[in-house]
MARSEKE-523864 format. One record per atom (N, C-alpha, C): chain; atom name; residue in one letter; x, y, z; residue number from 1. Coordinates in pm, 1 decimal, decimal comma. Layout:
MARSEKE-523864
+------+------+------+----------+----------+----------+-----+
| unit | site | code |       xx |       yy |       zz | pos |
+------+------+------+----------+----------+----------+-----+
|    A |   CA |    a |        X |        Y |        Z | NUM |
...
+------+------+------+----------+----------+----------+-----+
end
This chain:
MARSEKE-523864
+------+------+------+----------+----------+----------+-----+
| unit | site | code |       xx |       yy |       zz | pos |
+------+------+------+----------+----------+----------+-----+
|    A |    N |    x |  22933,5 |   6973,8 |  11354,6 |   1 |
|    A |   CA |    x |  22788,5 |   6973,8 |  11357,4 |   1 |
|    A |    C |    x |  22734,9 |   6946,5 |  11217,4 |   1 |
|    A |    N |    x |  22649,2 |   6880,7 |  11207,6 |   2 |
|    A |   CA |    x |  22543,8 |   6805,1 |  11058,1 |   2 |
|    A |    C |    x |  22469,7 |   6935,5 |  11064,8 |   2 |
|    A |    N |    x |  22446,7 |   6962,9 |  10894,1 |   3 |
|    A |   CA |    x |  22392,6 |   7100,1 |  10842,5 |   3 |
|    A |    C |    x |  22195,1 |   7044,1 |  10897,8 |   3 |
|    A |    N |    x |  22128,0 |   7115,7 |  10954,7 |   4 |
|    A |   CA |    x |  22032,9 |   7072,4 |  10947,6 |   4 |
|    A |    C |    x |  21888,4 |   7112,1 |  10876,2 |   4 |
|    A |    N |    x |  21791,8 |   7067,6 |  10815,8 |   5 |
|    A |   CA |    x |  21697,2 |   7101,7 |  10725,3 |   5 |
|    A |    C |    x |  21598,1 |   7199,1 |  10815,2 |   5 |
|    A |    N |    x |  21542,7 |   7310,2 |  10760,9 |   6 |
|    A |   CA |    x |  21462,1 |   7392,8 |  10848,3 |   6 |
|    A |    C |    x |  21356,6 |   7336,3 |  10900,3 |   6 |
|    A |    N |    x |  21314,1 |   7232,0 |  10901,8 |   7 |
|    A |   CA |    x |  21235,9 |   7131,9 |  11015,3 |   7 |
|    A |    C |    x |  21305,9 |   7050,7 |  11110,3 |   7 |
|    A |    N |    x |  21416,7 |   7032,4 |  11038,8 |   8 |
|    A |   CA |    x |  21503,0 |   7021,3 |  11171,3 |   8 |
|    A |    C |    x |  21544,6 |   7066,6 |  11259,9 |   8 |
|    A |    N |    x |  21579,4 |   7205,5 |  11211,9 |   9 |
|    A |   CA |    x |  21610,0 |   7341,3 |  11321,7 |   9 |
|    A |    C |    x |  21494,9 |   7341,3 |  11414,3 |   9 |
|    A |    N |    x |  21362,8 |   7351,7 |  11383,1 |  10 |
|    A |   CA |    x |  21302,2 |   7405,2 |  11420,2 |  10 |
|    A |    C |    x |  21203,1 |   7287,5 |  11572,0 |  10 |
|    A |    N |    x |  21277,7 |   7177,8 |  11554,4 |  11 |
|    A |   CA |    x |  21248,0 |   7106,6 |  11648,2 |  11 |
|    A |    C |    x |  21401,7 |   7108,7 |  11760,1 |  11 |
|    A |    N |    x |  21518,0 |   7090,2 |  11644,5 |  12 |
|    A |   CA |    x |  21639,5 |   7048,5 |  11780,5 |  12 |
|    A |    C |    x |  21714,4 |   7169,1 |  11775,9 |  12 |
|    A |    N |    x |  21702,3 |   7298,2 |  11763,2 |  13 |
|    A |   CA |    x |  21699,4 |   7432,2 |  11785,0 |  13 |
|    A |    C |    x |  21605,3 |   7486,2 |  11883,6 |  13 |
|    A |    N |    x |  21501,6 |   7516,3 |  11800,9 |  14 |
|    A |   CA |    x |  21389,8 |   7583,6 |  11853,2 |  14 |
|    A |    C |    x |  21360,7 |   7529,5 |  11945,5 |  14 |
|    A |    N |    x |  21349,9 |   7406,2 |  11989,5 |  15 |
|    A |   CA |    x |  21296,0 |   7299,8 |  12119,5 |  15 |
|    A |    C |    x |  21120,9 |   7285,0 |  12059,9 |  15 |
|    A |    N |    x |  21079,1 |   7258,1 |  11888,7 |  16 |
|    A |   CA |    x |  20972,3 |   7236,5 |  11876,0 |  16 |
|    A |    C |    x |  20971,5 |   7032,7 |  11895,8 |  16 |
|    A |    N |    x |  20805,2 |   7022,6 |  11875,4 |  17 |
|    A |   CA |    x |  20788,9 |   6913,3 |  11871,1 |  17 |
|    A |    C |    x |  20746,5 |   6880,8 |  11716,5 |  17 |
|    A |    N |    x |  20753,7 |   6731,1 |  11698,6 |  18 |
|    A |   CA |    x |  20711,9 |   6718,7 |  11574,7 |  18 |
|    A |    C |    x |  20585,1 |   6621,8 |  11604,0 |  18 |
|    A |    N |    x |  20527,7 |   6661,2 |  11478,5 |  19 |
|    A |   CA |    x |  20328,6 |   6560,0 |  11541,2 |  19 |
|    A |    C |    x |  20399,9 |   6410,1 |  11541,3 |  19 |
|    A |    N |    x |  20217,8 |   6367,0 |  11645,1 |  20 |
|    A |   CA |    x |  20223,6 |   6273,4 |  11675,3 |  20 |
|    A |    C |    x |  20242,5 |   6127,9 |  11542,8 |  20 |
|    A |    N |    x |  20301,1 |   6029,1 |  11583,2 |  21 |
|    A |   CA |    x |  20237,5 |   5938,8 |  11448,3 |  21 |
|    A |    C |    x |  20325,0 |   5921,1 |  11356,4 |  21 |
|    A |    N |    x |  20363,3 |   6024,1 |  11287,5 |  22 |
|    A |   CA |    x |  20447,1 |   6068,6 |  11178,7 |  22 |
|    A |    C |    x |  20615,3 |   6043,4 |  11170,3 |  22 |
|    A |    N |    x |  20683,3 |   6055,1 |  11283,5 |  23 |
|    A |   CA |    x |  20816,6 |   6020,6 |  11267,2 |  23 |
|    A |    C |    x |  20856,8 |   5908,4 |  11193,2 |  23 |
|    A |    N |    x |  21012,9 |   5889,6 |  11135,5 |  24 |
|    A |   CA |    x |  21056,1 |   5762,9 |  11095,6 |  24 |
|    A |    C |    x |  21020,7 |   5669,9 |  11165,1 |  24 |
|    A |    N |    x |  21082,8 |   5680,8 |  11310,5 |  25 |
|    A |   CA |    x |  21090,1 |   5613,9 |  11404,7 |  25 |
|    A |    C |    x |  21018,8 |   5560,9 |  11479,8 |  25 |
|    A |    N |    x |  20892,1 |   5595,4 |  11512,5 |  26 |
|    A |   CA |    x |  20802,5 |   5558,5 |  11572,4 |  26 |
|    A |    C |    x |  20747,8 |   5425,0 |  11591,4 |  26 |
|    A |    N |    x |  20761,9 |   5335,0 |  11491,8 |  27 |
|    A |   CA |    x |  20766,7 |   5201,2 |  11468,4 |  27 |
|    A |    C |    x |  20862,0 |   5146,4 |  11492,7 |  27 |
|    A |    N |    x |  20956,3 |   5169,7 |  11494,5 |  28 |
|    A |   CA |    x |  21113,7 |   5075,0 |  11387,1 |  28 |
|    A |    C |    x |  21140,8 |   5015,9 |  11556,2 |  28 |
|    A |    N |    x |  21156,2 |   4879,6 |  11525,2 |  29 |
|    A |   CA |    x |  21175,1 |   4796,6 |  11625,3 |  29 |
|    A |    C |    x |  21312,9 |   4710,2 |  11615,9 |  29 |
|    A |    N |    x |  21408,0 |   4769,0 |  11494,8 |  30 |
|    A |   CA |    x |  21497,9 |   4708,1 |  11436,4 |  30 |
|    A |    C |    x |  21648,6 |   4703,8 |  11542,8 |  30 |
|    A |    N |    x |  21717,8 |   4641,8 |  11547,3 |  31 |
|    A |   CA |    x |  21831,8 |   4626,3 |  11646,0 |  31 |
|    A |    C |    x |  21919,6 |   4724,2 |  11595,7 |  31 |
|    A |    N |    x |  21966,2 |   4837,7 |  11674,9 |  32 |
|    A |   CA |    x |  22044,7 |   4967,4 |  11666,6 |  32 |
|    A |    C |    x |  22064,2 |   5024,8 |  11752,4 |  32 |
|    A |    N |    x |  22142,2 |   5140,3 |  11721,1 |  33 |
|    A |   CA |    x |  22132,0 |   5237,3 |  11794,2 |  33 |
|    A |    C |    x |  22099,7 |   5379,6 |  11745,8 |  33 |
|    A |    N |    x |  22032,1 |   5501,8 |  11819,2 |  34 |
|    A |   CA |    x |  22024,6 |   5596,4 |  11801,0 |  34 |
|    A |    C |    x |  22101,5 |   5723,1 |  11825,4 |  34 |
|    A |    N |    x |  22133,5 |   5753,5 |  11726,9 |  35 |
|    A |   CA |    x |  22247,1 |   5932,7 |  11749,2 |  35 |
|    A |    C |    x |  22178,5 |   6020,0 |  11738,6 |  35 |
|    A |    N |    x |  22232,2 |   6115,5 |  11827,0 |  36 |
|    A |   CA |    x |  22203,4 |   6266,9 |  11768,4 |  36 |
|    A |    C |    x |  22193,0 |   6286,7 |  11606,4 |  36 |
|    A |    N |    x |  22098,2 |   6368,5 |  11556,9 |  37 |
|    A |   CA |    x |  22077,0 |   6417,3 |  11426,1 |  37 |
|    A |    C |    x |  22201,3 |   6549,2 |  11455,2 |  37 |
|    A |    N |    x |  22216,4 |   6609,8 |  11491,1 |  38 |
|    A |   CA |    x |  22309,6 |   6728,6 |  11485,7 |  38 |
|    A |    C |    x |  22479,6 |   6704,6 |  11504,7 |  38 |
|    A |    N |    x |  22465,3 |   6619,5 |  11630,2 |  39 |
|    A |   CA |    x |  22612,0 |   6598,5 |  11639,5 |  39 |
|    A |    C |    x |  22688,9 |   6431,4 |  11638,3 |  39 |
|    A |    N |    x |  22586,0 |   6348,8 |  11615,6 |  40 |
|    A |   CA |    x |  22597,8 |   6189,3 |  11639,9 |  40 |
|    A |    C |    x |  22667,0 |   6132,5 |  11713,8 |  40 |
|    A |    N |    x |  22607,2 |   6205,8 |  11811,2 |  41 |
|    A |   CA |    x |  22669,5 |   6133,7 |  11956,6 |  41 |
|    A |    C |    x |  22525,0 |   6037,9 |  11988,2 |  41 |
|    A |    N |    x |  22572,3 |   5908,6 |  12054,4 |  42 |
|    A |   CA |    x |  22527,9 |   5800,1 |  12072,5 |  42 |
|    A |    C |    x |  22394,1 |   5831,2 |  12181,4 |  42 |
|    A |    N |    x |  22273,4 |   5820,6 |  12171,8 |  43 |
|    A |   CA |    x |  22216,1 |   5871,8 |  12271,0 |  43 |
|    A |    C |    x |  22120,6 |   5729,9 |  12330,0 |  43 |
|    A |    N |    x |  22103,8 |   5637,2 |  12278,9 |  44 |
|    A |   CA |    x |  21994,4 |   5556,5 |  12289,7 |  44 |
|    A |    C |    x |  21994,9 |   5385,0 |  12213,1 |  44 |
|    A |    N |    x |  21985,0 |   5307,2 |  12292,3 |  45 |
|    A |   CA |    x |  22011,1 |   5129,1 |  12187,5 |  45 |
|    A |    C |    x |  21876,3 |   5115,7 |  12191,5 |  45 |
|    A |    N |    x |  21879,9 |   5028,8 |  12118,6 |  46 |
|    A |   CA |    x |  21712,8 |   4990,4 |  12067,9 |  46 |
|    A |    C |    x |  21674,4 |   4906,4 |  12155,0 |  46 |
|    A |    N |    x |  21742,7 |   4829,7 |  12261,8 |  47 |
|    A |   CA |    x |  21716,2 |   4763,2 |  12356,7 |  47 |
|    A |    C |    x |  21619,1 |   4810,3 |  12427,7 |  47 |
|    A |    N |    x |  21668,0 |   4983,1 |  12491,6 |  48 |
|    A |   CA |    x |  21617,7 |   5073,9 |  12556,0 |  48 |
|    A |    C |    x |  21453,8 |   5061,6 |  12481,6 |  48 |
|    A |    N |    x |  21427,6 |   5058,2 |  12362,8 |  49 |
|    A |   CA |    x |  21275,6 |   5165,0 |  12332,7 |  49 |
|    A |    C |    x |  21178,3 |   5012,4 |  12354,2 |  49 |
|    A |    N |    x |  21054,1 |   5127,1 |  12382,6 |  50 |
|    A |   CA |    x |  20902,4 |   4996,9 |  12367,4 |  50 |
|    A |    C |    x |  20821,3 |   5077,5 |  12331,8 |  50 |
|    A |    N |    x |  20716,0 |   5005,5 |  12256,2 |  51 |
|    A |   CA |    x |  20594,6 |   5033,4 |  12232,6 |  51 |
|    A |    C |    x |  20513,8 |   5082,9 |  12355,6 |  51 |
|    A |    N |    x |  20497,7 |   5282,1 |  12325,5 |  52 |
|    A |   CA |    x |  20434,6 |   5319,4 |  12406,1 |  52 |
|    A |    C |    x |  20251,2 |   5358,7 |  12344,0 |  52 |
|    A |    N |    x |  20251,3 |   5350,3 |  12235,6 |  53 |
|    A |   CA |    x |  20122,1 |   5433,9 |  12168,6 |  53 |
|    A |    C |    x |  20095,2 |   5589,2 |  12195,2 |  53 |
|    A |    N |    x |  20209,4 |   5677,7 |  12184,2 |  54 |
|    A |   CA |    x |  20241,0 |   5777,6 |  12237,6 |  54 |
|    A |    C |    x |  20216,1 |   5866,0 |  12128,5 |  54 |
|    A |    N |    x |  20321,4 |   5809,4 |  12038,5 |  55 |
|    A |   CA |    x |  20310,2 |   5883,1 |  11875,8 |  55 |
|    A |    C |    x |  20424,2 |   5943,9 |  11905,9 |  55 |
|    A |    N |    x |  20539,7 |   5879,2 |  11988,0 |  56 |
|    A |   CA |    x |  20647,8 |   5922,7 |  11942,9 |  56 |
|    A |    C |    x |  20793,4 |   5822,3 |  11983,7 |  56 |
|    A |    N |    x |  20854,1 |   5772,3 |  11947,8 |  57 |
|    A |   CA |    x |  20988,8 |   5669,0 |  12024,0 |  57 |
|    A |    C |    x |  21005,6 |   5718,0 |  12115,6 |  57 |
|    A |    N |    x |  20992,3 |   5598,0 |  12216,2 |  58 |
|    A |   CA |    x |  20990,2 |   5605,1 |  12329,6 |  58 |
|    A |    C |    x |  21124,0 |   5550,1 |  12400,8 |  58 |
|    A |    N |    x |  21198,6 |   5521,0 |  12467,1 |  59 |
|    A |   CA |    x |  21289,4 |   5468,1 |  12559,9 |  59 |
|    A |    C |    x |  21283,9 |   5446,0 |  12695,4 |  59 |
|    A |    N |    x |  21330,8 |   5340,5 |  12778,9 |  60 |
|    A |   CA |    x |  21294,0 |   5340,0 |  12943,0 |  60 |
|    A |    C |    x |  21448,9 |   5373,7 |  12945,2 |  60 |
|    A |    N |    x |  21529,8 |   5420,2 |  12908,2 |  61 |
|    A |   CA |    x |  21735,5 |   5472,6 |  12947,8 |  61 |
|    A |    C |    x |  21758,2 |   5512,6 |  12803,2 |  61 |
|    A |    N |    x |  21842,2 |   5582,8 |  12840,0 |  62 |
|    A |   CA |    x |  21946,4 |   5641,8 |  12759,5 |  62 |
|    A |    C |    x |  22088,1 |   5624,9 |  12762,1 |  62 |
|    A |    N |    x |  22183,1 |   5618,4 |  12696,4 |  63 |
|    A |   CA |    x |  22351,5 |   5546,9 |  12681,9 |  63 |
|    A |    C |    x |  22355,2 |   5686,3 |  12815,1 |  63 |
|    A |    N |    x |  22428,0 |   5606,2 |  12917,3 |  64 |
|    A |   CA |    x |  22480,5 |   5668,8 |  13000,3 |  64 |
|    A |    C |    x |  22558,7 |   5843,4 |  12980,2 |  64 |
|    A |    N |    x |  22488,2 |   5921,2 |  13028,2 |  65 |
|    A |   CA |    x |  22554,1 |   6016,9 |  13038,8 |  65 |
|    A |    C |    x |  22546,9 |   6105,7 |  12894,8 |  65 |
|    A |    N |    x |  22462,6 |   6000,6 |  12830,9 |  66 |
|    A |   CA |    x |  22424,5 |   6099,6 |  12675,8 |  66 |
|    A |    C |    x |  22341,0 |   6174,0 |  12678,2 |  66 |
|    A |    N |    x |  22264,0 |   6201,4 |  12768,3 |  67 |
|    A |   CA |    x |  22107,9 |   6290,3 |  12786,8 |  67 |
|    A |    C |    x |  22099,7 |   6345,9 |  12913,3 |  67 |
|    A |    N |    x |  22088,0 |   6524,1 |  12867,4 |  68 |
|    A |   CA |    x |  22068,3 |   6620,7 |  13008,1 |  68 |
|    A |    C |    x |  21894,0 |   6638,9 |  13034,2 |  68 |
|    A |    N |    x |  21839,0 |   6639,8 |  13158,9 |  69 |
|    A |   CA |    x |  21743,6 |   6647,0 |  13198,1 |  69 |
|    A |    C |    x |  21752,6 |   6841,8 |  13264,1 |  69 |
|    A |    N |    x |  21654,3 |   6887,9 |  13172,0 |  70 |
|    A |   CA |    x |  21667,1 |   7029,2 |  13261,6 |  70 |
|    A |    C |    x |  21476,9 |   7055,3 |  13285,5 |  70 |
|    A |    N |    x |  21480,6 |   7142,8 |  13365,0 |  71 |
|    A |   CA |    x |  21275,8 |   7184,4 |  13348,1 |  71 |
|    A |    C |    x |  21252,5 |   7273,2 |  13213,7 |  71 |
|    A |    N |    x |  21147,3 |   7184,7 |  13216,5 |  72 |
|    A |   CA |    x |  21086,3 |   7250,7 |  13063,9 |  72 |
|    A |    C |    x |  21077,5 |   7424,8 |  13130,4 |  72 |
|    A |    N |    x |  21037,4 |   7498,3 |  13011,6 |  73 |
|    A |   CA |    x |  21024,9 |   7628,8 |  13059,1 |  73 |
|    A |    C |    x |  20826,7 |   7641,5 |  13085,3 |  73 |
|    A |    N |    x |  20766,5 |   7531,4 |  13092,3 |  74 |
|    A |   CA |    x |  20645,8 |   7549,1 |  13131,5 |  74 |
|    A |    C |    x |  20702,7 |   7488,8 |  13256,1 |  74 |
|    A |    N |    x |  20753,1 |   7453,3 |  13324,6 |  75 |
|    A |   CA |    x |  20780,2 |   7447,9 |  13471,3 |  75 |
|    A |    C |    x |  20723,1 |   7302,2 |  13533,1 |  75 |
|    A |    N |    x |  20669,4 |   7252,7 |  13438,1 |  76 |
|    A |   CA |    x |  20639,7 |   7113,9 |  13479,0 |  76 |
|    A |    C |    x |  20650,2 |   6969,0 |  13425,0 |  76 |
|    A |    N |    x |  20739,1 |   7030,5 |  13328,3 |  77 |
|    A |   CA |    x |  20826,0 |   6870,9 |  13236,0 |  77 |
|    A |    C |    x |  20945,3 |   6878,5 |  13280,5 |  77 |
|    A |    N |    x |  21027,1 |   6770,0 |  13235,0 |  78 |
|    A |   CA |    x |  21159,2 |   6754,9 |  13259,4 |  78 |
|    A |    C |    x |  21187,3 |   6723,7 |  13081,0 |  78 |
|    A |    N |    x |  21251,3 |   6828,8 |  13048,2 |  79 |
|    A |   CA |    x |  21336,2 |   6849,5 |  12899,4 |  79 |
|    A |    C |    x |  21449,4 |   6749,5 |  12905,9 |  79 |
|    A |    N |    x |  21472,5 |   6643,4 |  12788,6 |  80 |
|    A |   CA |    x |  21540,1 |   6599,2 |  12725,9 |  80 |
|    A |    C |    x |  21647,9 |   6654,2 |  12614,2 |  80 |
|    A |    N |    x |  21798,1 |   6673,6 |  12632,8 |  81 |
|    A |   CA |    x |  21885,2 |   6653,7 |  12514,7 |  81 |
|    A |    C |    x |  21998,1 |   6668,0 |  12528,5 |  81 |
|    A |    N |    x |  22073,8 |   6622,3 |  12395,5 |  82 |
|    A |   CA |    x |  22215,0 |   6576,4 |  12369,8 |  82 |
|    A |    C |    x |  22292,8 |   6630,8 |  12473,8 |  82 |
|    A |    N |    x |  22406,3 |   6550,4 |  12565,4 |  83 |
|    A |   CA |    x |  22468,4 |   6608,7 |  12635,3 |  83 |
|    A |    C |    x |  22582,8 |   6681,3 |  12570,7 |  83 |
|    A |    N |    x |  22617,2 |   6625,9 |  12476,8 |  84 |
|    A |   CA |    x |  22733,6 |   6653,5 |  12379,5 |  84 |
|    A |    C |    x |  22676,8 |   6828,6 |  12337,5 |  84 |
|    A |    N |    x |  22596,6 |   6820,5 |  12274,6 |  85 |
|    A |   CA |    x |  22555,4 |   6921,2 |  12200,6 |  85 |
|    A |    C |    x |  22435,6 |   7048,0 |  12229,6 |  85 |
|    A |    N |    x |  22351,8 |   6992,0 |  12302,0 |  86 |
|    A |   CA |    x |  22254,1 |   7074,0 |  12353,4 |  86 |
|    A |    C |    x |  22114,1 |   7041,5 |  12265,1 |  86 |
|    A |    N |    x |  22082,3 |   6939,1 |  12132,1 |  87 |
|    A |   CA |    x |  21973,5 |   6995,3 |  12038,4 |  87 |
|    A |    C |    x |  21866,9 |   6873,2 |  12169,0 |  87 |
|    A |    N |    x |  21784,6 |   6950,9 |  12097,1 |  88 |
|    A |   CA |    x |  21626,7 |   6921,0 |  12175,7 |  88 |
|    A |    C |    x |  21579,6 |   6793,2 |  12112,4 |  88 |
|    A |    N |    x |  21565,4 |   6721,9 |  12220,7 |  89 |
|    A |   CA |    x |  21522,2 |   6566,4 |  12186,5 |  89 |
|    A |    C |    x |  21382,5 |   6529,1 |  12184,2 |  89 |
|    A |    N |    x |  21330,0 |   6588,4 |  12326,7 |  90 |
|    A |   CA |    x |  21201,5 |   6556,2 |  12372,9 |  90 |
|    A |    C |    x |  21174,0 |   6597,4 |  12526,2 |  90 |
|    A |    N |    x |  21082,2 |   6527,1 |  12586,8 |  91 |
|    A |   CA |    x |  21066,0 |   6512,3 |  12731,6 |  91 |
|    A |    C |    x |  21061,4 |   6377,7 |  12809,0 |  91 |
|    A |    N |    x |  21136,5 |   6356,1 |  12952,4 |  92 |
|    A |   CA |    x |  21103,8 |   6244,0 |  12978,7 |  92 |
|    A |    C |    x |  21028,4 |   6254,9 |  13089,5 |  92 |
|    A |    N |    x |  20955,6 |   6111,1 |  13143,5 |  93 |
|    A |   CA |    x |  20810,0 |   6121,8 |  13232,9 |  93 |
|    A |    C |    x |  20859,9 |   5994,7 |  13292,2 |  93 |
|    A |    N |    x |  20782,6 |   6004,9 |  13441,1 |  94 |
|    A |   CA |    x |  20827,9 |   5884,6 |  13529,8 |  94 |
|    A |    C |    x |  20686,1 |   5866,6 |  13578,8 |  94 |
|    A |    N |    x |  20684,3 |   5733,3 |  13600,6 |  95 |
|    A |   CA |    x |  20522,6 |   5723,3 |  13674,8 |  95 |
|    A |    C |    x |  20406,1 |   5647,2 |  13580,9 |  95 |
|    A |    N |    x |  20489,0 |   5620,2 |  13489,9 |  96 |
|    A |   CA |    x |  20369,7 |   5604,1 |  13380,0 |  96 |
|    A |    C |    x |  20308,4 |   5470,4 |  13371,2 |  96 |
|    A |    N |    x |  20458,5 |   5393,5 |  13398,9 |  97 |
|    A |   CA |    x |  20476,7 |   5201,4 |  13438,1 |  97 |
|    A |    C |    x |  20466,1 |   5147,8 |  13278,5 |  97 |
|    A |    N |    x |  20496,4 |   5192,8 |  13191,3 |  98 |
|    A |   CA |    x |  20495,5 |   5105,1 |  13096,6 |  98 |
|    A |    C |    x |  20608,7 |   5022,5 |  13064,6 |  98 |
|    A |    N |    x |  20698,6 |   5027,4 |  13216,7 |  99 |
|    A |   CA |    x |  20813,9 |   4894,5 |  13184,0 |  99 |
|    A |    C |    x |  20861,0 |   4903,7 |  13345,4 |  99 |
|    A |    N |    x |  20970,4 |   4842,2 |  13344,6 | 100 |
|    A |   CA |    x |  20990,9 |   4777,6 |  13478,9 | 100 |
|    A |    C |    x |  21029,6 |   4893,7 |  13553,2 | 100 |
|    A |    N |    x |  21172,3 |   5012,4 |  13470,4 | 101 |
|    A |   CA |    x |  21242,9 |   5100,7 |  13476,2 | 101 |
|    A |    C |    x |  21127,7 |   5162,3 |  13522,1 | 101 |
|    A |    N |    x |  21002,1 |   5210,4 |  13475,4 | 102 |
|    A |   CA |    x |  20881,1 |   5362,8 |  13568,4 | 102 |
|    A |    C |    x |  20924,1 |   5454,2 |  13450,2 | 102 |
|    A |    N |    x |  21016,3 |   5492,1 |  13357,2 | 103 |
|    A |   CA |    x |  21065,1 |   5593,6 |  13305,5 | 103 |
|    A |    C |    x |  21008,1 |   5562,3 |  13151,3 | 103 |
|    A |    N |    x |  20992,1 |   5683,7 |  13106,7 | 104 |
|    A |   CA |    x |  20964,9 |   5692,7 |  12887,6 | 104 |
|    A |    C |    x |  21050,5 |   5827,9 |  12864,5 | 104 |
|    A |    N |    x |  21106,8 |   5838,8 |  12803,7 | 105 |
|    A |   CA |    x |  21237,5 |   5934,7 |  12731,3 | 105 |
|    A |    C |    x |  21110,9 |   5913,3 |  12633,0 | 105 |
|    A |    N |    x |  21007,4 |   6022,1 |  12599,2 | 106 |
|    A |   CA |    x |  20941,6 |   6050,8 |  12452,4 | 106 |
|    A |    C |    x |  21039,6 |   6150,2 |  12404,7 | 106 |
|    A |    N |    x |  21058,4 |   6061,2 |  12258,5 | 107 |
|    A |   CA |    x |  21197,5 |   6141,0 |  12202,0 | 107 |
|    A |    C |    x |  21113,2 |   6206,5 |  11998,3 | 107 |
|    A |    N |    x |  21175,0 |   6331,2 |  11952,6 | 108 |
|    A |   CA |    x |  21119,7 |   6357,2 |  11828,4 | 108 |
|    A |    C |    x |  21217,4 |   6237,2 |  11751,7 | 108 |
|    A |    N |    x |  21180,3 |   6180,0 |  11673,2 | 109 |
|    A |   CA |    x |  21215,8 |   6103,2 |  11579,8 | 109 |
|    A |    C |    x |  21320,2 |   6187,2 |  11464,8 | 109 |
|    A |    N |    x |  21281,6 |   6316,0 |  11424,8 | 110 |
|    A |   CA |    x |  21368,5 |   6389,2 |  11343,8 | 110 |
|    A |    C |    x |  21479,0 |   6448,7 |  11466,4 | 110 |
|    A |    N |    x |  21526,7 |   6419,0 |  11585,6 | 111 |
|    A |   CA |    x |  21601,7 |   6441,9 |  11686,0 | 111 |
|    A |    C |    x |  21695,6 |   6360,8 |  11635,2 | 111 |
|    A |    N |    x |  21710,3 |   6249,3 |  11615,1 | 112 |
|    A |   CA |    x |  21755,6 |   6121,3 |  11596,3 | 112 |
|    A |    C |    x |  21798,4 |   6069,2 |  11445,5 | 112 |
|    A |    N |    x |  21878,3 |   5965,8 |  11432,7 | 113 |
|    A |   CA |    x |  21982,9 |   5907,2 |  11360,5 | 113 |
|    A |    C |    x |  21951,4 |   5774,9 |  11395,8 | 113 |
|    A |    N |    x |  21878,5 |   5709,2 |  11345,3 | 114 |
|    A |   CA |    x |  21915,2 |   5542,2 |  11334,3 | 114 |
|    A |    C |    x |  22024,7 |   5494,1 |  11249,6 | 114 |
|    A |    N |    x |  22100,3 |   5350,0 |  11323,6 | 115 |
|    A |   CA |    x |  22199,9 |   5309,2 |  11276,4 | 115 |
|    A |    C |    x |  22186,3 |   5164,7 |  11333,5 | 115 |
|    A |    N |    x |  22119,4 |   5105,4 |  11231,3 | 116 |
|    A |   CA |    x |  22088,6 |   4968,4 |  11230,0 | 116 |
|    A |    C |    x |  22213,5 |   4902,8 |  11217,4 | 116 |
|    A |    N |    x |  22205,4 |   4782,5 |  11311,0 | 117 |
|    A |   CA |    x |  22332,4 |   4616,5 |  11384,7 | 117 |
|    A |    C |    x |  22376,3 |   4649,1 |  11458,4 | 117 |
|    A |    N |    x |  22441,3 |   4812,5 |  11522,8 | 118 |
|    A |   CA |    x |  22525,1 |   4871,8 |  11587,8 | 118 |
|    A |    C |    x |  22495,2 |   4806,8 |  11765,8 | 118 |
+------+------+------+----------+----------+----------+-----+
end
């Protein structure tokens, strides 16, 4: 496990969010892939993400079998994260149509590890 910074804990620990806008990631449209920040397991290709105006990286899939879906503990999201590891990614939402898939994986950007050409 990667030592993580107490804003890091406190999103892929704690299950916080980080504000809107602000992530690395939120922009980066660059050809990669995305890892876990905690354990860098492969969670996401850049193929996967689009411009949602969300204020946070978005994805329509995730690398097979890299991401557990459980209910949020407000009882009406579906929680995102690492299957490998357990840290807190985000939430994903269906219904929304901003791609062919119906699906957005809104993911925290400090969740994540870019690794640009991969």
């Amino acid at each position: 496990m990667n030592q993580l910074t107490p804003e890091e804990k406190r999103v892929i620990i704690d299950k916080g969010t980080e504000a809107p806008f602000v992530g690395e990631y939120v922009n980066t449209m660059s050809a990669g892939v995305y890892l876990c920040r905690q354990c860098d397991a492969r969670l996401y290709e850049s193929k996967d993400k689009f411009r949602s105006d969300c204020g946070w990286p978005s994805f329509d899939e995730a690398v097979p079998a890299a991401v557990k879906e459980t209910l949020d503990a407000d009882g009406r999201r579906m929680e995102i994260s690492c299957a490998q590891c357990g840290a807190h990614l985000g939430h994903v939402f269906v219904g929304e149509n901003y791609t062919d898939k119906n699906v957005r994986h809104c993911v925290n950007s400090i969740s994540m590890k870019f690794v640009a050409g991969q």
